[in-house]
Steps between C-alpha positions, in 0.01 A plus 500: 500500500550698181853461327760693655825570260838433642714713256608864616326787398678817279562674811614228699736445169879697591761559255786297580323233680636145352380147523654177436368161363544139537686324245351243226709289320470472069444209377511336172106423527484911578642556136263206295217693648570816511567420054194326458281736683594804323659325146833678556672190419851616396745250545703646712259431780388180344780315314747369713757442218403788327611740821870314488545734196420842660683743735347319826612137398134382606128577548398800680159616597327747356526860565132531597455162648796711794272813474211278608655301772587822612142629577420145580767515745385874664111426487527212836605779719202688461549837466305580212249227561138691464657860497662480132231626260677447200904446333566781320835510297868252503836622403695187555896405388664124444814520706584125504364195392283281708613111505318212578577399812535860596374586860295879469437711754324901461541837653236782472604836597265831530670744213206713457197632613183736318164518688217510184169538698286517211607116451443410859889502637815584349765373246795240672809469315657191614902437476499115484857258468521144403759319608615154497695275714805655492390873573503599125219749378298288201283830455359760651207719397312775612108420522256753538176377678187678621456477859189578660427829724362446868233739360440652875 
């Protein structure tokens, strides 16, 4: 049986429709990792006694290693899985800092919507929210993704 995609087409896509993740908690291994695998080893993610000194009184994770998580935390529940053709644009903001130890959880909310059938679906603007343990927003960010047409 050929492959059959599980993620929602543009038109099945409605603005205001909102989904919510599992959490995932950071870890200190999360941070080593994330700094070796893309060399951003500032040491306010890596230096334990180095972070004493700044504002947060301790390491905190990088701002992209949250944006990550966060589409690592949205892609389980399938929704784009086989109908996103391609991630088109981020606007993201650093509200608070992300702690080791932190327990993350995401929210994805429809903001937007722009049919483009010349590129096979339309435009998705999605209104996401990190937020930790406590019910404080880490970031949020609007991602625009490409989401495949039925084609009928």
């Amino acid at each position: 049986m050929p492959y059959q995609p599980r993620g929602k087409y543009f038109e099945e896509l409605n603005i205001g429709d909102e989904i919510f993740t599992a959490g995932r908690t950071i870890t200190e291994s999360d941070l080593v990792q994330f700094a070796n695998l893309t060399g951003d080893t500032n040491p306010m993610h890596t230096d334990a006694e180095y972070s004493k000194t700044t504002m947060f009184g301790e390491r905190i994770a990088h701002g992209l290693l949250g944006l990550s998580y966060t589409l690592g935390l949205l892609w389980p529940l399938g929704f784009m899985e086989g109908t996103v053709l391609a991630f088109m644009g981020l606007e993201a903001k650093f509200k608070a800092p992300i702690k080791i130890g932190d327990t993350i959880r995401a929210t994805s909310k429809i903001k937007q919507k722009k049919e483009m059938k010349a590129m096979g679906g339309g435009l998705v603007v999605l209104e996401t929210r990190l937020y930790n343990q406590r019910d404080e927003v880490t970031q949020q960010a609007d991602m625009t993704v490409l989401i495949k047409g039925r084609g009928e």
